[in-house]
KOLTOR-311815 format. One line per 5 residues: number of its first residue (from 1); for each residue z, x, y of N, C-alpha, C, O. Coordinates in Angstrom, 1 decimal. Atoms other than C-alpha are relative to their C-alpha. Layout:
REM residues N
NUM) Z X Y Z X Y Z X Y Z X Y  ... $
This chain:
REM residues 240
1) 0.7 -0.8 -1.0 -19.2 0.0 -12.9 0.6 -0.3 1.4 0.9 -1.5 1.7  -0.4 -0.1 -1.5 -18.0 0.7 -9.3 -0.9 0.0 0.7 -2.0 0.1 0.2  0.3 -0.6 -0.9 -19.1 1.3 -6.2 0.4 0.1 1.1 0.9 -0.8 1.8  -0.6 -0.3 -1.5 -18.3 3.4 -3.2 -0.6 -0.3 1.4 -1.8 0.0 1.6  0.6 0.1 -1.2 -18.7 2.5 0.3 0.6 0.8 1.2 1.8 1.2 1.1 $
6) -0.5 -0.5 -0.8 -18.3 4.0 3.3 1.8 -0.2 0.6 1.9 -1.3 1.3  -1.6 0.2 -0.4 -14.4 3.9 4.3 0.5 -0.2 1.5 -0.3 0.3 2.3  0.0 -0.4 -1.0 -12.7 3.4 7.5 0.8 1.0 0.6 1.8 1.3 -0.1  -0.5 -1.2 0.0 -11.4 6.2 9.1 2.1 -0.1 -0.4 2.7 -1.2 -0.6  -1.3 0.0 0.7 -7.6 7.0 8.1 0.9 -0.2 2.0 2.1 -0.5 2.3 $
11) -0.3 0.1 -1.9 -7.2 7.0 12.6 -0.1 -1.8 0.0 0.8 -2.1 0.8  0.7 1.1 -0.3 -8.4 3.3 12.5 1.3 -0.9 -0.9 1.9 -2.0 -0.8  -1.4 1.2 0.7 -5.8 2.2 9.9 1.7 0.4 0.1 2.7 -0.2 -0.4  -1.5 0.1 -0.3 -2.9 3.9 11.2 -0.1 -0.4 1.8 1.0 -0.3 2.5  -0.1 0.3 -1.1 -3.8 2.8 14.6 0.3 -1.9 0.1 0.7 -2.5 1.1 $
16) -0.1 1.5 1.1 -3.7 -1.3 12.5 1.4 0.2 -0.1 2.2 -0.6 0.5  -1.5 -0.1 0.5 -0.2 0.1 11.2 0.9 -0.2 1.3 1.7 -1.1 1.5  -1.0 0.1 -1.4 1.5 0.7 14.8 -0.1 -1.3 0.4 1.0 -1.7 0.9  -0.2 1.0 -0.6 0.8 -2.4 15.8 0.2 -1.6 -0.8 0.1 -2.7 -0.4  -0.4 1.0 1.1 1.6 -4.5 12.6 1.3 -0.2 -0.5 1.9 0.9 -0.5 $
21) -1.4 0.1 0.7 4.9 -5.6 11.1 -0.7 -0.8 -1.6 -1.8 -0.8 -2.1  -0.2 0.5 1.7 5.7 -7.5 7.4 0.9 -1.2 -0.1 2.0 -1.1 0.4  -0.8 1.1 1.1 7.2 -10.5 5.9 0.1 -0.4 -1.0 -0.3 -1.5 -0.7  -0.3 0.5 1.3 7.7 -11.4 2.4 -0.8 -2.0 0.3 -0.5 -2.9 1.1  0.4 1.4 -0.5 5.4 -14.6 2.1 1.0 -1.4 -0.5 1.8 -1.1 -1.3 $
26) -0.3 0.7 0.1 6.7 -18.3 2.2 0.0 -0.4 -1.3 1.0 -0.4 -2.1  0.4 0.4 1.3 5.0 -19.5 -0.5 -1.6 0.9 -1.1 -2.7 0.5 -1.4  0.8 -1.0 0.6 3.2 -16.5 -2.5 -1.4 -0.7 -1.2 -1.3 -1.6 -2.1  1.0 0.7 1.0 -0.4 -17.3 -4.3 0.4 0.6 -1.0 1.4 1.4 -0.8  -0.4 -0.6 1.2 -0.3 -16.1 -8.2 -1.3 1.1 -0.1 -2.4 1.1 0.4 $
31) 1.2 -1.5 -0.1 -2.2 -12.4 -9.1 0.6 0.7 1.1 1.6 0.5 1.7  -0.2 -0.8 -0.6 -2.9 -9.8 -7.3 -0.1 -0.3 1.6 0.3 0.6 2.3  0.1 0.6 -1.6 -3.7 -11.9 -3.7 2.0 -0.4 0.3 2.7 -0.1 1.3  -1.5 0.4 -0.6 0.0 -13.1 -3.6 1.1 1.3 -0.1 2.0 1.6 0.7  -0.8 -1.3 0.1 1.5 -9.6 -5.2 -0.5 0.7 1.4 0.3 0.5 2.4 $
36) 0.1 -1.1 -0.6 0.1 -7.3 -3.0 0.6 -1.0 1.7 0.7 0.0 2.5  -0.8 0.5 -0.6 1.8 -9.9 -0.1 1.6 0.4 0.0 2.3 0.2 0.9  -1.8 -0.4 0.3 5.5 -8.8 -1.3 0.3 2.0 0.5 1.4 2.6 0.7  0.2 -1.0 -0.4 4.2 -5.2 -0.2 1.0 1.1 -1.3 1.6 2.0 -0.7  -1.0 -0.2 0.6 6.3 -3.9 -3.8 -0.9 0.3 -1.2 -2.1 0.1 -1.4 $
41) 0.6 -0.4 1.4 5.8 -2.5 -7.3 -0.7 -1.7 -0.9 -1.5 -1.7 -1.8  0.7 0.8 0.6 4.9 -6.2 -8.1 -1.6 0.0 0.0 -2.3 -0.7 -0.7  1.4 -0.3 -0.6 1.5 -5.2 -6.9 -0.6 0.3 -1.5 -1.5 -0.3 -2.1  0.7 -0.7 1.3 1.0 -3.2 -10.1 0.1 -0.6 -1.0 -0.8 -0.7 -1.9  -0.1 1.2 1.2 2.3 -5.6 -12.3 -1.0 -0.6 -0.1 -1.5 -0.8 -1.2 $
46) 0.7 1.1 -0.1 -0.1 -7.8 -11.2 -1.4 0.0 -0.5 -1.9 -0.7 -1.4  0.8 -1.0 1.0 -2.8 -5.5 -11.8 -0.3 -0.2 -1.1 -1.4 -0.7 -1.4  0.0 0.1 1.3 -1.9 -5.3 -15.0 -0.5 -1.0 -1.1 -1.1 -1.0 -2.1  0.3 1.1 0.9 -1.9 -8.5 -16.0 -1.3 -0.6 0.4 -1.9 -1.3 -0.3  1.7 0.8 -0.6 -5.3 -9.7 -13.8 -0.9 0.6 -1.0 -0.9 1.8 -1.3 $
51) 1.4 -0.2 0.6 -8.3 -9.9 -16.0 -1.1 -0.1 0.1 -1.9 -0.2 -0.8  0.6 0.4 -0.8 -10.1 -10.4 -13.6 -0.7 1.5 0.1 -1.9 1.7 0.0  0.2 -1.6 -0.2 -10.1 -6.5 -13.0 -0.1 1.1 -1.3 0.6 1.6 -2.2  0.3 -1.1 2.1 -12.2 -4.1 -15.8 1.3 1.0 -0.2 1.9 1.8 0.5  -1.0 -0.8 0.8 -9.7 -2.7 -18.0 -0.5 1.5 0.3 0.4 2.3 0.6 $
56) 0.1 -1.3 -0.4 -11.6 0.5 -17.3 0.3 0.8 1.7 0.3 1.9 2.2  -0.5 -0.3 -1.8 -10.6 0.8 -13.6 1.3 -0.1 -0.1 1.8 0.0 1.0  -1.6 -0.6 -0.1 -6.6 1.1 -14.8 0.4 1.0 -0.5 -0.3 1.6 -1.3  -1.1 -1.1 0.3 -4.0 3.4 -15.4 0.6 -1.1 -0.8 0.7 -2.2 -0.3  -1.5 0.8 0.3 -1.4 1.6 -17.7 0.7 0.5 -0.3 0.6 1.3 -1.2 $
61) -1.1 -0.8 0.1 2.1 2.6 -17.4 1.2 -1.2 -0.1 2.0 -1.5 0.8  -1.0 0.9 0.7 4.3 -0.1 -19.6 -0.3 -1.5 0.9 -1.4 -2.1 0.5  0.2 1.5 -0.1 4.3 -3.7 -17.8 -0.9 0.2 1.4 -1.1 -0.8 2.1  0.3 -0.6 -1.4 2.5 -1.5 -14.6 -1.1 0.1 -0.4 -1.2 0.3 -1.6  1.2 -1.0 0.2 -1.1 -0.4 -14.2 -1.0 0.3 1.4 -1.5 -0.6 2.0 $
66) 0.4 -0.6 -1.3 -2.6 1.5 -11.4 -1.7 0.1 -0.2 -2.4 0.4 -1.1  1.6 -0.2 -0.4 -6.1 1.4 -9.9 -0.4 1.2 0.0 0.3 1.9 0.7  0.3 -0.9 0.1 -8.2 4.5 -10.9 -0.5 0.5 1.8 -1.2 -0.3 2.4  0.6 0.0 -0.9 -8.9 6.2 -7.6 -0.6 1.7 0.2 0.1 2.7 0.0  0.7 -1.2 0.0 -11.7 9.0 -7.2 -0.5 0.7 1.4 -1.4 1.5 1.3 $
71) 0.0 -0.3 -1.0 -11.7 9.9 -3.6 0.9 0.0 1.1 1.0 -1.0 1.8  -0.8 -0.3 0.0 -9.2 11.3 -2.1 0.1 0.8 1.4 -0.5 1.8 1.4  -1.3 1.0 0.1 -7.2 10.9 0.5 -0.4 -1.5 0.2 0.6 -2.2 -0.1  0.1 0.9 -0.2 -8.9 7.9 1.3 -0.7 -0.7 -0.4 -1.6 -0.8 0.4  1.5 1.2 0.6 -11.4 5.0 -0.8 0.4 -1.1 -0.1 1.5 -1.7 -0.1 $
76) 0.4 1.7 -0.1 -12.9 1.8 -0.9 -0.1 0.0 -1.0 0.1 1.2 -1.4  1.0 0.4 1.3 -14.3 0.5 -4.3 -0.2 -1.7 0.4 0.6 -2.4 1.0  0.6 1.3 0.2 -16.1 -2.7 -4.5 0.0 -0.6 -1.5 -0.7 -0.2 -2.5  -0.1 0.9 1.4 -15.4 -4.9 -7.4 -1.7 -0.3 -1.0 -2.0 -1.5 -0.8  1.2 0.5 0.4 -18.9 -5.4 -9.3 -0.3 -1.4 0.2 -1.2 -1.8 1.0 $
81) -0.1 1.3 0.1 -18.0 -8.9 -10.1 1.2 -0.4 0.7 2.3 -0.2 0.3  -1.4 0.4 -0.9 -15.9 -10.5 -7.2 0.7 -1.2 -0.7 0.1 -2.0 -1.3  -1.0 1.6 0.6 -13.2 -13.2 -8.3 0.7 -0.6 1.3 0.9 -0.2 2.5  -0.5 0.4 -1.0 -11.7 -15.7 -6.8 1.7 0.2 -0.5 2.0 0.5 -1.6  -1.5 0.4 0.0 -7.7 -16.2 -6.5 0.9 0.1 1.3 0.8 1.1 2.2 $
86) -0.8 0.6 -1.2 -5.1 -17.7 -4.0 -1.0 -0.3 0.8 -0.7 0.1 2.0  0.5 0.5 -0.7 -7.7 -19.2 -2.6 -1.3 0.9 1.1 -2.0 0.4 2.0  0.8 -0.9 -0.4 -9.6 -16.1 -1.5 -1.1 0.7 -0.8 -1.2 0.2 -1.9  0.7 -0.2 1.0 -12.5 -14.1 -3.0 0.2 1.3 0.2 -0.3 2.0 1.1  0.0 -1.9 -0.4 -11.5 -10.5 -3.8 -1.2 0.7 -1.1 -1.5 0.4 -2.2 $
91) 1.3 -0.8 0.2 -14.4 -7.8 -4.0 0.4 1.1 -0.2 -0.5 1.9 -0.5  -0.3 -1.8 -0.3 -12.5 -4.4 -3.8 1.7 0.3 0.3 2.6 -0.5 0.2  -1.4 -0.2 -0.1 -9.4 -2.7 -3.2 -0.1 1.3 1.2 -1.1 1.9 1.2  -0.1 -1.0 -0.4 -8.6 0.0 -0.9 1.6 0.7 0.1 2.6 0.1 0.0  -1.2 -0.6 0.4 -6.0 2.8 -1.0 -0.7 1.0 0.9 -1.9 1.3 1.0 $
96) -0.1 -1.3 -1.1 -5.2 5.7 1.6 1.2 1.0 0.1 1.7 0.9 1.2  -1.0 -0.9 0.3 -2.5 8.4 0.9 -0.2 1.3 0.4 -1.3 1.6 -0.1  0.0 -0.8 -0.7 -2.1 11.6 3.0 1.2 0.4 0.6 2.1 -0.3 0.1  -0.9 -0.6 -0.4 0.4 13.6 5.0 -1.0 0.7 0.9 -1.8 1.6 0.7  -0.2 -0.5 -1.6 0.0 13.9 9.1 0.9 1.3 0.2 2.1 1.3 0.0 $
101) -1.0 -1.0 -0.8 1.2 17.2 10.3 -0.5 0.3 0.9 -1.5 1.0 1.1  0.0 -0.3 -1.9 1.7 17.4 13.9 1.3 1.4 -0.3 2.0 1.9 -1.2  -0.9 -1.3 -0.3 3.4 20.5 15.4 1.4 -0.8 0.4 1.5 -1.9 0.9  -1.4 0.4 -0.9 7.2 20.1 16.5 0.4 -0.9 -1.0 1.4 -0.4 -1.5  -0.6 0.7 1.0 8.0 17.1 13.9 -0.2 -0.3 -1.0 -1.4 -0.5 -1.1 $
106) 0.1 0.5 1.4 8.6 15.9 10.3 -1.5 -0.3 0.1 -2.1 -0.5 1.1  0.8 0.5 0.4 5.8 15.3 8.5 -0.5 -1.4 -0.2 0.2 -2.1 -0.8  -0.3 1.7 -0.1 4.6 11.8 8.7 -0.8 -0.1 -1.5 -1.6 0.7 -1.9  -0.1 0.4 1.4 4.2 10.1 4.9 -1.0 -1.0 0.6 -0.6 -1.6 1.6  0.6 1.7 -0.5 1.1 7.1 5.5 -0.5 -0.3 -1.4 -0.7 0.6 -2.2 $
111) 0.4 1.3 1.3 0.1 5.0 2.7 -0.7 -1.3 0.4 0.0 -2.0 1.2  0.6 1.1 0.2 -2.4 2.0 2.6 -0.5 -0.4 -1.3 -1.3 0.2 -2.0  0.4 0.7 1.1 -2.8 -0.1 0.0 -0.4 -1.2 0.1 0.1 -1.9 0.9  0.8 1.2 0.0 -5.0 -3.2 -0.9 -0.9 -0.5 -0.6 -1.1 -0.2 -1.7  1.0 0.7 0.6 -7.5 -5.3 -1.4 -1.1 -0.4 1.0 -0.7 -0.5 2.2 $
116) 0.6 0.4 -0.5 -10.5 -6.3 0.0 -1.2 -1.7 -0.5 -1.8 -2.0 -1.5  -0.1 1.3 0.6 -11.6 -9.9 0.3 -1.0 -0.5 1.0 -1.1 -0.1 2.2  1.3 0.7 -0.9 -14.9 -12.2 1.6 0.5 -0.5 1.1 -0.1 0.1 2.0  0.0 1.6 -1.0 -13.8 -14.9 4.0 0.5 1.5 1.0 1.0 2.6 0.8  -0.5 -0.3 -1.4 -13.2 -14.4 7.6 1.4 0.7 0.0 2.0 0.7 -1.0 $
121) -1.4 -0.5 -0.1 -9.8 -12.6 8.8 0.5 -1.1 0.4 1.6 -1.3 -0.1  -1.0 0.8 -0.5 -9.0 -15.7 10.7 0.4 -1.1 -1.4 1.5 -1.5 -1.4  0.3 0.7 0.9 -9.9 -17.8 7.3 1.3 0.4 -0.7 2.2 -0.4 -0.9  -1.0 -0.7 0.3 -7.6 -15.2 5.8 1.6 -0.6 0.5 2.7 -0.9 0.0  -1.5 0.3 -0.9 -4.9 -15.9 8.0 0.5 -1.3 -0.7 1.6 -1.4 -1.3 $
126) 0.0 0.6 -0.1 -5.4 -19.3 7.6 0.3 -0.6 -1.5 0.7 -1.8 -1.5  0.0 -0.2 1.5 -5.1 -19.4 4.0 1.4 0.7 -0.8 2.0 0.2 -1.8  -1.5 0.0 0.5 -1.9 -17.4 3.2 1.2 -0.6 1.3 1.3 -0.7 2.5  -0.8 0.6 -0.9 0.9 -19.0 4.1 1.4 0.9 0.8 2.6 0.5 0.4  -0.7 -0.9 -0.9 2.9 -16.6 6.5 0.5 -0.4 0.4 0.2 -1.5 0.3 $
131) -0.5 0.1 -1.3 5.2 -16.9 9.3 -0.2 1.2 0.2 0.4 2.2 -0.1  -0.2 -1.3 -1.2 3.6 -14.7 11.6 0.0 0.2 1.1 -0.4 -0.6 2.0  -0.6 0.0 -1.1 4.6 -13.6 14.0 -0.9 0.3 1.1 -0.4 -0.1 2.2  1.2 0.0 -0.9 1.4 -12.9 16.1 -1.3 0.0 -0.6 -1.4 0.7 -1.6  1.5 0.1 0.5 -2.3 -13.6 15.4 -0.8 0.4 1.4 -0.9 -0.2 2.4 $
136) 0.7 -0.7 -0.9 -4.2 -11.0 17.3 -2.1 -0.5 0.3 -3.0 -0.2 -0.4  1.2 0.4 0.2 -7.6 -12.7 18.4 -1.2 1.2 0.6 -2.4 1.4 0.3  0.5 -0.9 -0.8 -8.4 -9.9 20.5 -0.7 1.6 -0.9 -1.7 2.3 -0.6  0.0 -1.3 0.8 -8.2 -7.1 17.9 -0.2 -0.8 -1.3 0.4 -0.1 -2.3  0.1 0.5 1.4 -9.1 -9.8 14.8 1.1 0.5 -0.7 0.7 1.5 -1.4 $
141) -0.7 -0.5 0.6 -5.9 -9.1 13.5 1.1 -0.6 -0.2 1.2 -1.4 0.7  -1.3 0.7 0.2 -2.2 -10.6 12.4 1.1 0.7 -0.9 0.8 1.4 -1.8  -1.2 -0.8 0.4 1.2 -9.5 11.5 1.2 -0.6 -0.2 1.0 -1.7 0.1  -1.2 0.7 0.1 4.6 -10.8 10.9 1.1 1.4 0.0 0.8 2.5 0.2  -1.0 -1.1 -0.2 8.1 -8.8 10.6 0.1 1.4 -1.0 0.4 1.6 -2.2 $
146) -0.4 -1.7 0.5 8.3 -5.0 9.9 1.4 -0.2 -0.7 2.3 -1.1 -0.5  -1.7 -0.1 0.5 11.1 -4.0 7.9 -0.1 1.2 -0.3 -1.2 1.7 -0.4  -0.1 -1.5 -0.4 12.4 -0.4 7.8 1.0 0.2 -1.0 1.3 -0.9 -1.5  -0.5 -0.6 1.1 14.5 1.6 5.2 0.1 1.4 0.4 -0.9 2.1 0.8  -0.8 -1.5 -0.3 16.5 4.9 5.9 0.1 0.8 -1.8 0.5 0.0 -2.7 $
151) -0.4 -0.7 0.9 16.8 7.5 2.8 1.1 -0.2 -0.1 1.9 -0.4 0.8  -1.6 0.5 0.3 19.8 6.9 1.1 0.8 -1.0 0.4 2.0 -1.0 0.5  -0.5 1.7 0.0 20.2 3.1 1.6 -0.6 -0.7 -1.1 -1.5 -0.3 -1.9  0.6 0.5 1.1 19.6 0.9 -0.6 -0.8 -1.4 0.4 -1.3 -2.0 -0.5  0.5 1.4 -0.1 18.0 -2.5 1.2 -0.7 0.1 1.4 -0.2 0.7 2.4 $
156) 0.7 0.5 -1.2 15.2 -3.5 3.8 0.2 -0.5 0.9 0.9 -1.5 0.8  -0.7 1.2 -0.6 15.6 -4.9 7.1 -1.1 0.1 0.7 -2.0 0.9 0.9  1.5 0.2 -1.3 13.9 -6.6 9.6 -0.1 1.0 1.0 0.8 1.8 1.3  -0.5 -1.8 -1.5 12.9 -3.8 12.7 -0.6 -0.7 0.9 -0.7 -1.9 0.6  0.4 0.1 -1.6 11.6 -4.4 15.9 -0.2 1.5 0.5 0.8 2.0 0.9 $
161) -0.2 -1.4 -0.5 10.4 -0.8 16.8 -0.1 0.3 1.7 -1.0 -0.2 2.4  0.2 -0.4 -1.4 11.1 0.6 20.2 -1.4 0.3 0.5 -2.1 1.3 0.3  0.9 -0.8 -1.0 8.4 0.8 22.3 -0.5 1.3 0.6 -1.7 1.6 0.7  -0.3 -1.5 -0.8 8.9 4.2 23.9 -0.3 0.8 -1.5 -1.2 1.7 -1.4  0.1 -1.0 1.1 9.1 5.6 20.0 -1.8 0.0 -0.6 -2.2 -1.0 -0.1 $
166) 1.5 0.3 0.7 5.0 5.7 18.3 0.2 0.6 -1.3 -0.8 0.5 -2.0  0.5 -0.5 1.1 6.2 7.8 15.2 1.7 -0.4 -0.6 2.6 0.0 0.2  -1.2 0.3 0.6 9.5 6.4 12.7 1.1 1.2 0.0 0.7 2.4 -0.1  -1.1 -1.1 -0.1 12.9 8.4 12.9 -0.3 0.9 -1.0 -1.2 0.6 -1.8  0.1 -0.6 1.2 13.4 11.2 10.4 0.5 -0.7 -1.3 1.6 -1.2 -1.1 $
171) -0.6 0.4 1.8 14.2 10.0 6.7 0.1 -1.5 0.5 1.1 -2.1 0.3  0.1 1.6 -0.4 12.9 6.1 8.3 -1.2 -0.2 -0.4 -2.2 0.4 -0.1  1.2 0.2 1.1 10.7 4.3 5.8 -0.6 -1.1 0.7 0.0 -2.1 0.4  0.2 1.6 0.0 8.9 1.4 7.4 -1.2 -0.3 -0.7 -1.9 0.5 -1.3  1.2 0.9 1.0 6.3 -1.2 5.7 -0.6 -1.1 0.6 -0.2 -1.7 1.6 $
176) 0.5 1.5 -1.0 4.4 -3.9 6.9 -1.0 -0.2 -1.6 -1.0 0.3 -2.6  1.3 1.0 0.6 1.4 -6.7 5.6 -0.9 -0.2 1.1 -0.6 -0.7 2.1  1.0 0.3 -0.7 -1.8 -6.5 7.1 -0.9 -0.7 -0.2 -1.0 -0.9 -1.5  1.4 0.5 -0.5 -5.0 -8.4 8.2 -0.9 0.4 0.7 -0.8 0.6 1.9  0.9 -1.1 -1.4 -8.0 -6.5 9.4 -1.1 -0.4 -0.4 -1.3 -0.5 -1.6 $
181) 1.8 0.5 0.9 -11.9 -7.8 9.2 0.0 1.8 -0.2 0.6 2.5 0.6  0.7 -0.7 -0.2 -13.6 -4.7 7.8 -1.6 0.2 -0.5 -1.8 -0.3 -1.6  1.3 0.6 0.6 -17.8 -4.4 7.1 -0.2 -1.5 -0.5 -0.3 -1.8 -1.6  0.3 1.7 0.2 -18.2 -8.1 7.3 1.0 -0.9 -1.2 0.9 -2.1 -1.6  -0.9 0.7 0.9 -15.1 -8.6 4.9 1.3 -0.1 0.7 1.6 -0.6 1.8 $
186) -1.5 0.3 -0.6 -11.4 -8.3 5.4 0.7 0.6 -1.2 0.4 0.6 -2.4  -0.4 -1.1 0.9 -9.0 -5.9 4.3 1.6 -0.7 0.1 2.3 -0.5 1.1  -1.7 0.1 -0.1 -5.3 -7.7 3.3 0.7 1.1 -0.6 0.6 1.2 -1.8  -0.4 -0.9 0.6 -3.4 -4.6 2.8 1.3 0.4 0.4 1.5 0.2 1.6  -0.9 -0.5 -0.5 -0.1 -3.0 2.8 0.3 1.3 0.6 -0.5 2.1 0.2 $
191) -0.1 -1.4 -0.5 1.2 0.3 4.8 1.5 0.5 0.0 2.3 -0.2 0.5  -0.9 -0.4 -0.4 4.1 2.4 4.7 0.0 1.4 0.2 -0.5 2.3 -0.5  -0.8 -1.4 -0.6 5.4 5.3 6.5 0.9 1.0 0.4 1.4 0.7 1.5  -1.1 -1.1 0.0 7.6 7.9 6.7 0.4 1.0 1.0 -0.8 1.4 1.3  -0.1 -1.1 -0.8 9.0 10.8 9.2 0.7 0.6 -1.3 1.8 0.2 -1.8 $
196) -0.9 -0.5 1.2 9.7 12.9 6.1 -0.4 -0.4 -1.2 -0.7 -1.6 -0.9  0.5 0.5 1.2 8.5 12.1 2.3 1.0 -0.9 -0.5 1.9 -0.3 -1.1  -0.7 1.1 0.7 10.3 9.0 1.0 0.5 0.4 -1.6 -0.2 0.8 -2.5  -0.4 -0.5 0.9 13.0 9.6 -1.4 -0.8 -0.8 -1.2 -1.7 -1.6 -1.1  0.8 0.8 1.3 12.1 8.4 -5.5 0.3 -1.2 -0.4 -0.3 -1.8 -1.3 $
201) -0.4 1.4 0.3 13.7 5.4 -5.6 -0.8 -1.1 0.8 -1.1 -2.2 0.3  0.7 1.2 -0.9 11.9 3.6 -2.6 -1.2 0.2 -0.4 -1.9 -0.9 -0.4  1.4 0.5 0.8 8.4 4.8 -4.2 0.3 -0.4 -1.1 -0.6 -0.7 -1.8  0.3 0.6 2.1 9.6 3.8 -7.9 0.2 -1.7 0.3 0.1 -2.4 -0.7  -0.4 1.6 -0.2 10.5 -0.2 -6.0 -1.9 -0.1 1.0 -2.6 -1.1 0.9 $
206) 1.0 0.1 -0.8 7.2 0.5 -3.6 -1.5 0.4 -0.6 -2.4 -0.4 -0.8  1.2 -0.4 0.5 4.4 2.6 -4.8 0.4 0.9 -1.2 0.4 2.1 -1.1  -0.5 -1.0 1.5 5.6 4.0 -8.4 -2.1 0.6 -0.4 -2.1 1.8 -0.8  1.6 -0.7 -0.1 1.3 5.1 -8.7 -0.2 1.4 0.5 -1.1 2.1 0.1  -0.1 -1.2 -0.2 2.5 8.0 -6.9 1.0 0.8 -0.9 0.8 2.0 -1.0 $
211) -0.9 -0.9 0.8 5.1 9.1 -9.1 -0.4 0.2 -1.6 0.0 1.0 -2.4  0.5 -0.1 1.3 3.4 8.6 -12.1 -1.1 0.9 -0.4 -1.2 1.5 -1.5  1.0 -0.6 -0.4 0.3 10.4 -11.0 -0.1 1.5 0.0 -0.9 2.4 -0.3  -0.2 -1.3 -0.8 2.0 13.0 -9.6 -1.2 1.1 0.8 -1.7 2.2 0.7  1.5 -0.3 -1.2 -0.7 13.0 -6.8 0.6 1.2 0.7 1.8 1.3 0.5 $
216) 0.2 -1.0 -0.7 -0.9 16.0 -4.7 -0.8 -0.6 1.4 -2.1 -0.6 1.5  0.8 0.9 -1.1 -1.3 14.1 -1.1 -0.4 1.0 0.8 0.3 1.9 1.4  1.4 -0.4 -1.1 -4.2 15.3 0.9 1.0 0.5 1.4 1.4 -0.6 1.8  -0.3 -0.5 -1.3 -2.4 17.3 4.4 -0.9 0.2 0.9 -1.7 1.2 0.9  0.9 -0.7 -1.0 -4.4 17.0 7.6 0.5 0.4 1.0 1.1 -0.6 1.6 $
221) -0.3 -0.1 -1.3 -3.5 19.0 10.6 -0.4 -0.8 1.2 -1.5 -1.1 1.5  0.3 0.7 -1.3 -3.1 17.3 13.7 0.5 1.1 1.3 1.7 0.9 1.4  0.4 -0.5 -1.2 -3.5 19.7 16.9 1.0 -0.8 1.3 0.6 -1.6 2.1  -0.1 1.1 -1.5 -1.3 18.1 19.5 0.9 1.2 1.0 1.2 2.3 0.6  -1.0 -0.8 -1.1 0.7 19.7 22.8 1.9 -0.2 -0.9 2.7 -0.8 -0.1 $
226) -2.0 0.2 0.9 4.8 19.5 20.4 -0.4 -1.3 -0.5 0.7 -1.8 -0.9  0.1 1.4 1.0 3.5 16.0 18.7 0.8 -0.8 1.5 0.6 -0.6 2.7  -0.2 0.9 -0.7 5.8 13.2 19.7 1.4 0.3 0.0 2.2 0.2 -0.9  -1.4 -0.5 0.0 8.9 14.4 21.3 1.3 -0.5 -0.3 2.4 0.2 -0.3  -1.2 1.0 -0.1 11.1 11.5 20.8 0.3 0.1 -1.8 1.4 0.0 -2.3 $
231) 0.1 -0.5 1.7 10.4 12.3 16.8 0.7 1.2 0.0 1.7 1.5 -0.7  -0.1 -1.9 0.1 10.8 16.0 17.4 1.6 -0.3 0.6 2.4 0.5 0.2  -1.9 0.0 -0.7 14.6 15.1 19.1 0.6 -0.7 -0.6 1.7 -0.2 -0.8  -0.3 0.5 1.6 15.4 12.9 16.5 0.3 0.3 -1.1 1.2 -0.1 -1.8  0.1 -1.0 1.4 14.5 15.1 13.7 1.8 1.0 -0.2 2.6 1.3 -1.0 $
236) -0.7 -1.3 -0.5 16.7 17.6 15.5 1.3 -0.4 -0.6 2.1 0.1 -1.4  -1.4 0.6 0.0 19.4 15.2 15.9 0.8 0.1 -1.4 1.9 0.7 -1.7  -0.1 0.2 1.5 19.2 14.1 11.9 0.8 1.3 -0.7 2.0 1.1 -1.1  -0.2 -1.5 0.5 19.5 18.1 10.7 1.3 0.8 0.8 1.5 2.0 0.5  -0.9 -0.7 -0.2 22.6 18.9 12.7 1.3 -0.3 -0.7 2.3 0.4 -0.4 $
């Protein structure tokens, strides 16, 4: 048995994403608390093998198995029976998949994925072992290094995103690891983004859930004066 709770808005966790980056952890806990840290198809493995998590709440797809999700683009679930592991106590998971269309540029690709977990965010923090690169006390929040991915490369790198830019180049994948309190818990979760839909190879190493599914991601218009021009001249640039 599940249950749904109210969600936070899909504004709320990409406004978390802009200001978050990623690292691959030091020393990873075992399960799904340390997988979903690698921000990677280990996630689902992990899944798979936790038994922690009712067998009726997966998908299984060979050594993979995906969390059932019934609300769409965006849900919570709360675990019935919370568990503990790496030192945390996870209650839930959340997942967010959609497609931003602004006028003037690419489509933006957003994805959140996760878990949701009792203790404090700072407790959280304090508990995996990260190098991060900032611990936001102001916005209860922490981050470490982004890493970014172009269509048609094959490997991750660290980014540093410009300032001046707020939306990734065209056919530029980035990813992060977040920390966010949410409803009196805390949501460790990953995000990635796109100007443009991410070729099949970087979701079959990242989120293979979508390819298996073959989800039909949720489109919401966004209303703006040309979007975000430095995207929209970018795009341009890419397509000549």
């Amino acid at each position: 048995m599940t249950k749904h709770f109210s969600a936070p808005t899909a504004a709320a966790l990409a406004a978390a994403l802009s200001a978050a980056v990623f690292a691959l952890p030091a020393q990873a806990a075992d399960g799904v608390v340390g997988a979903i840290q690698t921000c990677s198809a280990d996630f689902f493995k992990a899944v798979a093998a936790d038994k922690n998590i009712p067998e009726n709440m997966k998908i299984r797809d060979g050594e993979r198995a995906y969390l059932k999700v019934e609300k769409l683009p965006l849900d919570i679930i709360q675990f019935e029976k919370p568990f503990k592991e790496g030192g945390l106590t996870v209650s839930g998971y959340v997942f967010n998949d959609e497609i931003i269309r602004y006028f003037g540029v690419p489509d933006m690709h957003t994805h959140f994925w996760g878990l949701i977990v009792k203790e404090d965010w700072k407790k959280v923090v304090d508990t995996l072992k990260l190098d991060w690169e900032a611990v936001d006390t102001t916005h209860n929040s922490a981050h470490a290094n982004r890493q970014v991915r172009f269509n048609g490369t094959k490997e991750w790198k660290p980014y540093a995103r410009d300032p001046k830019y707020t939306m990734p180049e065209f056919g530029q994948i980035e990813r992060a690891f977040h920390v966010q309190p949410y409803a009196g818990s805390t949501m460790i979760f990953c995000s990635m983004q796109s100007a443009g839909a991410p070729e099949k190879d970087i979701l079959e190493e990242v989120r293979p859930d979508l390819l298996y599914v073959g989800n039909e991601l949720t489109v919401r218009e966004e209303k703006t004066e040309g979007g975000d021009q430095n995207a929209s001249q970018k795009a341009g640039d890419q397509k000549k």
